[in-house]
Backbone as a ProteinNet text record, in pm:
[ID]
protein_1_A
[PRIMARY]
XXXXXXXXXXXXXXXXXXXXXXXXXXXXXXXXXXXXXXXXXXXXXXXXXXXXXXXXXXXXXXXXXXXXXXXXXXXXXXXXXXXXXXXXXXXXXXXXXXXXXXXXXXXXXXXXXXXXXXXXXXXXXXXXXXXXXXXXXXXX
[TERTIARY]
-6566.9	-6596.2	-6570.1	-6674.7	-6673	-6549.5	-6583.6	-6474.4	-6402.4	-6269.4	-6188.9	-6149.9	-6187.7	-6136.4	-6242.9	-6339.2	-6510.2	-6472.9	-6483.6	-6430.4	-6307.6	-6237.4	-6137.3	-6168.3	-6193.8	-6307.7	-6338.5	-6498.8	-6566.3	-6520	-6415.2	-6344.7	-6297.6	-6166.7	-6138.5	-6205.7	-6356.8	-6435	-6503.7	-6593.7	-6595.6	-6519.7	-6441.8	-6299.7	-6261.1	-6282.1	-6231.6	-6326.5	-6481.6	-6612.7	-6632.8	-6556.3	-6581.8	-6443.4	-6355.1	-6214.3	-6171	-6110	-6058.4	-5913	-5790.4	-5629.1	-5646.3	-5606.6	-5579.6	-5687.3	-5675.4	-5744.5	-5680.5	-5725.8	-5684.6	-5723.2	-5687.8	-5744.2	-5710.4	-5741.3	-5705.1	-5583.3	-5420.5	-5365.7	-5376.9	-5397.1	-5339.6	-5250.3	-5180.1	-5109.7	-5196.2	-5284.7	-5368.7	-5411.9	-5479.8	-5486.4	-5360.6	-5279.1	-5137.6	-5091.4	-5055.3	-5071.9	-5136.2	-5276	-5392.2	-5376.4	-5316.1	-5270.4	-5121.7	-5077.3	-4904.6	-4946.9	-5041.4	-5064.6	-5101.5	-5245.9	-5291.3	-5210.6	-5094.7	-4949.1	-4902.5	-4877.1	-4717.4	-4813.5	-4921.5	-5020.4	-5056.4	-5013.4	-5062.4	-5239.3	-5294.4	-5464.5	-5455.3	-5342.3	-5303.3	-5210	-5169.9	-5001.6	-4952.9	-4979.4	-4870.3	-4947.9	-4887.5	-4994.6	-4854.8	-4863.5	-4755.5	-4843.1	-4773.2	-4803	-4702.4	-4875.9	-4818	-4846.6	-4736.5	-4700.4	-4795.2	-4847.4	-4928.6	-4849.4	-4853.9	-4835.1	-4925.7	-4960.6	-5028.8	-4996.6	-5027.4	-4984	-5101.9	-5148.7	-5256.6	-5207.3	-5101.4	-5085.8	-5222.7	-5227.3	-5323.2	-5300.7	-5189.4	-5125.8	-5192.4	-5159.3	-5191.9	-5328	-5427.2	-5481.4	-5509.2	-5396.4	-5420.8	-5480.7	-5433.6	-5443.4	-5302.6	-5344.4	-5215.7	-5206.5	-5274.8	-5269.6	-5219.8	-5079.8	-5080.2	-5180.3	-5121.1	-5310	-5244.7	-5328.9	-5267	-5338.1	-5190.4	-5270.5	-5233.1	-5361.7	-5326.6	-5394.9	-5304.1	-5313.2	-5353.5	-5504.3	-5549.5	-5483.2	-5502.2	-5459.8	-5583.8	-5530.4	-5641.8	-5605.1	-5725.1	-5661.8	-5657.5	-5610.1	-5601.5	-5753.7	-5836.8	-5965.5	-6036.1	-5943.7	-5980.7	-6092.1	-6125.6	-6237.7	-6124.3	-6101.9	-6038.5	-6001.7	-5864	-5806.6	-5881.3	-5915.2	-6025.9	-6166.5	-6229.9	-6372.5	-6437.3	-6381.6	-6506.6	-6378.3	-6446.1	-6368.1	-6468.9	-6472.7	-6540.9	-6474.3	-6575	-6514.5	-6585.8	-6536.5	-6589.9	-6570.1	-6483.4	-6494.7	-6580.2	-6656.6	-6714.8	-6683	-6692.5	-6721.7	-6847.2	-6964.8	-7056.9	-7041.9	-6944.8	-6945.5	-6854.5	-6740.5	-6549.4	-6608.4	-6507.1	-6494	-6337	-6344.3	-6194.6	-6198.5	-6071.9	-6042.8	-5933	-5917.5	-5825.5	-5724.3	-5608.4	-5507.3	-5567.3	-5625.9	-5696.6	-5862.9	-5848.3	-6011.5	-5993.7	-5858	-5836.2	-5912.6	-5990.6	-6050.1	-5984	-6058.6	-5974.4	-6052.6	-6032.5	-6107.4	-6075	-6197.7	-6243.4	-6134.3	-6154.3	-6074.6	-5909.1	-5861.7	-5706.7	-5673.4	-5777.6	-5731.3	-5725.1	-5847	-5832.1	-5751.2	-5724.4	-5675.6	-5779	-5754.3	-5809.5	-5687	-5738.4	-5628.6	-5703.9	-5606.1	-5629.6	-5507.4	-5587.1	-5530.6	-5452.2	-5323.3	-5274.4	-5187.4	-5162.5	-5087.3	-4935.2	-4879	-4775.7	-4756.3	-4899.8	-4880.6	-5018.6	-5011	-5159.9	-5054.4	-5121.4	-5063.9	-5161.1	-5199.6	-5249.8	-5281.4	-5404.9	-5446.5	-5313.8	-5256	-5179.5	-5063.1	-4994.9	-4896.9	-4912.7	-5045.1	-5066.4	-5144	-5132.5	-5153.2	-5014.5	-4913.5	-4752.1	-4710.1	-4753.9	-4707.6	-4776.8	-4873.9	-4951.6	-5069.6	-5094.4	-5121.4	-5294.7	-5359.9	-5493.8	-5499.4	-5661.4	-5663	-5764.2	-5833.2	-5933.3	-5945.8	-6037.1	-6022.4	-6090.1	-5964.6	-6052.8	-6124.9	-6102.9	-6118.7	-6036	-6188.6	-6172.4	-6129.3	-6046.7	-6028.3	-6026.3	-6116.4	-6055.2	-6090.8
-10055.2	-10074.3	-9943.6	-9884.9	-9782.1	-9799.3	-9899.7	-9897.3	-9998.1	-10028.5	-10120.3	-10192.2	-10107.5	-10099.7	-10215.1	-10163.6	-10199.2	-10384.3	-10349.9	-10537.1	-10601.3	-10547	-10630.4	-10705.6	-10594.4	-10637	-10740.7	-10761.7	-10820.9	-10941.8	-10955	-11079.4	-11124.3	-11069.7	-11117	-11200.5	-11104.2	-11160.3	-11293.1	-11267.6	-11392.7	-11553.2	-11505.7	-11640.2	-11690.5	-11595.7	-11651.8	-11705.5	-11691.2	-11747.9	-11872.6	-11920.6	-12053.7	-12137.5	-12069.9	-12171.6	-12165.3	-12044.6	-12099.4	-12044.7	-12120.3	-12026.9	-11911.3	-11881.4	-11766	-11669	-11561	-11463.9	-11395	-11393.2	-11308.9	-11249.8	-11098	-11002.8	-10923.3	-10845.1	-10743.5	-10637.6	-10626.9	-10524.4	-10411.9	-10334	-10159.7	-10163	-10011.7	-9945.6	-10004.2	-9973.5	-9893.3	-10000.3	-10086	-10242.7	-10398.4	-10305.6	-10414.4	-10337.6	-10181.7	-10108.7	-10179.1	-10213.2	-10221.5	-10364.5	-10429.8	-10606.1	-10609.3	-10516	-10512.3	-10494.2	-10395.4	-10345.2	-10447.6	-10517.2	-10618.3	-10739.5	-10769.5	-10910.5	-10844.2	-10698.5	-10660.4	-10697	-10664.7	-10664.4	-10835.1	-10920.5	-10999.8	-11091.4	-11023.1	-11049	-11185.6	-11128.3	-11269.5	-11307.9	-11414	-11513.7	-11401.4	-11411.4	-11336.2	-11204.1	-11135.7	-11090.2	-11023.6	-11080.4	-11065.2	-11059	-10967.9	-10928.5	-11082.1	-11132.1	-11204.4	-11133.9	-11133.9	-11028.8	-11165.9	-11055	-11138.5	-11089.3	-11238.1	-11217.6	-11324.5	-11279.8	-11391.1	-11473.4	-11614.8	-11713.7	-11809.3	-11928.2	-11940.6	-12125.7	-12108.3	-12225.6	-12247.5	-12337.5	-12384	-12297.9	-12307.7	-12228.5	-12136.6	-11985.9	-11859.4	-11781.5	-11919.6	-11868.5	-11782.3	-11740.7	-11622.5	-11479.8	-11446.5	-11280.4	-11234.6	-11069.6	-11037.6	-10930.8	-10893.1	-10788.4	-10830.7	-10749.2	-10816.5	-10841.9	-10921.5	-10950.5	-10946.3	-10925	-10920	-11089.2	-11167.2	-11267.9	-11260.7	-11317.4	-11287.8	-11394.4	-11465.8	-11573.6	-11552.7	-11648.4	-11609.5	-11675.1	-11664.6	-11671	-11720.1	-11903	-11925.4	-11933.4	-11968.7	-11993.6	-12162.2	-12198.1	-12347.8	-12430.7	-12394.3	-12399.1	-12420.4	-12380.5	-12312.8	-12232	-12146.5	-12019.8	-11901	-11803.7	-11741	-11622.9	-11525.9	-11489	-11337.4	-11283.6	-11200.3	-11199.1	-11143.7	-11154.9	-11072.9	-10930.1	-10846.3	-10802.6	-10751.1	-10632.8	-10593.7	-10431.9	-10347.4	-10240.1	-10182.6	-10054	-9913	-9819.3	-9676.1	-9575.3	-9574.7	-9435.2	-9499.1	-9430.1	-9483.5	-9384.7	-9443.2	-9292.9	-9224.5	-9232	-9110.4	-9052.6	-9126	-9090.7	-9086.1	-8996	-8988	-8979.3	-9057.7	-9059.2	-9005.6	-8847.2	-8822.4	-8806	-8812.1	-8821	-8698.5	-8614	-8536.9	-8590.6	-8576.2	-8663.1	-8705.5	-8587.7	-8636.3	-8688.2	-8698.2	-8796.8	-8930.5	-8998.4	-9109.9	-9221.7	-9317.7	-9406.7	-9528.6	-9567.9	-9685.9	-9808.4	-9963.5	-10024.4	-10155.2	-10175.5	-10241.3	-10284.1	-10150	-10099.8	-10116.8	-10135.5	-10116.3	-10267.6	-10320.9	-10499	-10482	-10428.5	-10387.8	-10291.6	-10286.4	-10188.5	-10087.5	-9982.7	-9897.4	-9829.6	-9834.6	-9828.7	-9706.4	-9582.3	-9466.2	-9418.1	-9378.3	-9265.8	-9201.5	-9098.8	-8967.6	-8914.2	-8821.1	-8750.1	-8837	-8842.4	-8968.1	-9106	-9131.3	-9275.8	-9345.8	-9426.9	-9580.6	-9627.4	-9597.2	-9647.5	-9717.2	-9744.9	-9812.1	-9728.7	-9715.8	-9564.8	-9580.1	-9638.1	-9679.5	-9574.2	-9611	-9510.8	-9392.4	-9367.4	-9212	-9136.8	-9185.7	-9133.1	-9106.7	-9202.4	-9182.7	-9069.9	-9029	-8972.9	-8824.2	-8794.6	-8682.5	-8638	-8730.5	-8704.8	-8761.6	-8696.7	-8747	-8797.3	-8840.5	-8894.7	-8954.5	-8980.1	-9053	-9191.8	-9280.7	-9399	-9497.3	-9561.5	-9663.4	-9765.8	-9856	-9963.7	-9993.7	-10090.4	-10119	-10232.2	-10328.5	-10486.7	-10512.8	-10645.3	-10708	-10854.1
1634.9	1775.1	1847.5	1949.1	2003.5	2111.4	2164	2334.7	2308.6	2276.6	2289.4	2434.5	2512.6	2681.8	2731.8	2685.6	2696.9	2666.6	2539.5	2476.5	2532.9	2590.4	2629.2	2795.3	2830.5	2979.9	2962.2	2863.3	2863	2825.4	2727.8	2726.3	2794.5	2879.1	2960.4	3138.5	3117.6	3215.9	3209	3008.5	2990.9	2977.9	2959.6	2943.8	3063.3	3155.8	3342.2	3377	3360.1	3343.8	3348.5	3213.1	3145.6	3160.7	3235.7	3230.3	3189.1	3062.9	2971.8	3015.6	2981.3	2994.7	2916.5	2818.4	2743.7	2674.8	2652.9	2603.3	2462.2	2333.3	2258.5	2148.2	2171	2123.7	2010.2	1956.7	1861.2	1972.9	1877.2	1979.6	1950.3	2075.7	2074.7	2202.8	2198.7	2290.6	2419	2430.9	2513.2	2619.2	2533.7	2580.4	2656.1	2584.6	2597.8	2738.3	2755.4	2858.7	3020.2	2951.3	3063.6	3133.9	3042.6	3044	3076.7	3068.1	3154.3	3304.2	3388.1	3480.2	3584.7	3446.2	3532.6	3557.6	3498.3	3488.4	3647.8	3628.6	3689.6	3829.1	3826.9	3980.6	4044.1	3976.1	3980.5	3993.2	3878.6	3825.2	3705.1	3626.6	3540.2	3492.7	3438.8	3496.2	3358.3	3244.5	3128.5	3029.6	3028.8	2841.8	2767.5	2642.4	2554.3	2416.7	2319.2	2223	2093.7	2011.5	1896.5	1803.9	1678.8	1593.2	1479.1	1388.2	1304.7	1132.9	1108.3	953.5	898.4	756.9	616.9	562.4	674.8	621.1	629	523.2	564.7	624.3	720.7	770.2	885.7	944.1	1060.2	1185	1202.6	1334.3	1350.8	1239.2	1205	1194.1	1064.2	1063.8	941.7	886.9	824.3	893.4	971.2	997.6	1012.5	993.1	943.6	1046.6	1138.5	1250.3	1360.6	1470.6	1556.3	1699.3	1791.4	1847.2	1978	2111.2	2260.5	2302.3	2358	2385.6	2605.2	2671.1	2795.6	2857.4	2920.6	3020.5	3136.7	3163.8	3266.1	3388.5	3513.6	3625.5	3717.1	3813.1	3877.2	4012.5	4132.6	4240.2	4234.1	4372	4356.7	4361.6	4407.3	4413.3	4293.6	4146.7	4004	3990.3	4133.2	4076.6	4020.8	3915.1	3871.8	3997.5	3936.6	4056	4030.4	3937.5	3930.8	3972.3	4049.8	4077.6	4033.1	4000.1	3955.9	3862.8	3759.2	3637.7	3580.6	3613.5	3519.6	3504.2	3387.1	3332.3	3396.7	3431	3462.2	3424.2	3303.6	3268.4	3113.8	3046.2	2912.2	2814.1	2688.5	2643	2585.9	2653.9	2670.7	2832	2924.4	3049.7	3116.5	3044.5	3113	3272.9	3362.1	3469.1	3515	3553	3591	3774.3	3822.1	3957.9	3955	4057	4106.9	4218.7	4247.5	4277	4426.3	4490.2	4643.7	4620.7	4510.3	4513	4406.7	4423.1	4345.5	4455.6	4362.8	4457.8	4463.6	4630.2	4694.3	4636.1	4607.9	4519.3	4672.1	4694.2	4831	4898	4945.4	5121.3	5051.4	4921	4846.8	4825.1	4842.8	4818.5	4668.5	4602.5	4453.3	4433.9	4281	4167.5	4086.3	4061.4	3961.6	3837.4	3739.6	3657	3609.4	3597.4	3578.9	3460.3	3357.7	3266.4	3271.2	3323.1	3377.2	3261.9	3254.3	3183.4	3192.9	3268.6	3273.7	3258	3177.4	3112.2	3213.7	3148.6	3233.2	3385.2	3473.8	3588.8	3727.3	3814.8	3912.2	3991.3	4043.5	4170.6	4292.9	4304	4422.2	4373.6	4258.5	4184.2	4138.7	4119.8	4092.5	4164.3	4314.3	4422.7	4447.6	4499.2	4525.9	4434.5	4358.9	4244.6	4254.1	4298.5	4325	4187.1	4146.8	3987.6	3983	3906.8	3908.3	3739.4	3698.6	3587.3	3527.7	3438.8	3383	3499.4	3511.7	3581.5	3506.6	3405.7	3300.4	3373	3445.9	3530.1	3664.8	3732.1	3827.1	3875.5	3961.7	3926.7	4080	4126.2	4256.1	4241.6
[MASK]
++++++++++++++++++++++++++++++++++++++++++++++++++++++++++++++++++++++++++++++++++++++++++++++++++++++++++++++++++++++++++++++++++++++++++++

């Protein structure tokens, strides 16, 4: 798979789609990162890493990789608490920002989750921070 960032999106967009609670994925750093940001911001209720071992009980499954699982988040209405999630930086098309051209994600009600040399952080924090950065995604 070219974009992991890409697929996790798209899962997570599709699954809020159709209702479903939970989401889960293949883990990386990178992803578990992007799913801490979106918990700590409040976009969705949990995401916690299940550690996978080879067992071929029912539960399991049998896989042996660990996997990011992430609980979606609704309003009371049950339309999901996400409305838009996409991705903007790609990779045939890096999208970087300089610390005074980090963008506002409609009018700051949204999040942009940006790359920086100091770790995956929220345009809000790496503006406070003076720091520019790749801009993986956008969320409101």
């Amino acid at each position: 798979m070219a974009d992991s960032i890409a697929d996790m999106i798209t899962r997570i967009r599709n699954a809020s789609a159709v209702g479903k609670n939970e989401v889960v994925l293949p883990m990386s750093k990178v992803k578990f990162e992007v799913a801490k940001i979106l918990e700590k911001e409040g976009w969705v209720g949990k995401a916690e890493v299940v550690k996978g071992d080879f067992s071929k009980s029912e539960k399991n499954k049998g896989y042996i990789f660990d996997q990011l699982k992430i609980v979606l988040k609704y309003k009371k209405s049950g339309r999901p608490a996400i409305s838009s999630l996409k991705r903007v930086s790609k990779p045939g098309l890096r999208v970087y920002a300089k610390k005074d051209r980090l963008p506002k994600v409609l009018n700051n009600l949204g999040i942009a989750v940006i790359s920086t040399p100091q770790g995956i952080m929220t345009n809000k924090e790496a503006r406070k921070k003076g720091i520019g950065g790749e801009i993986l995604c956008e969320i409101y």
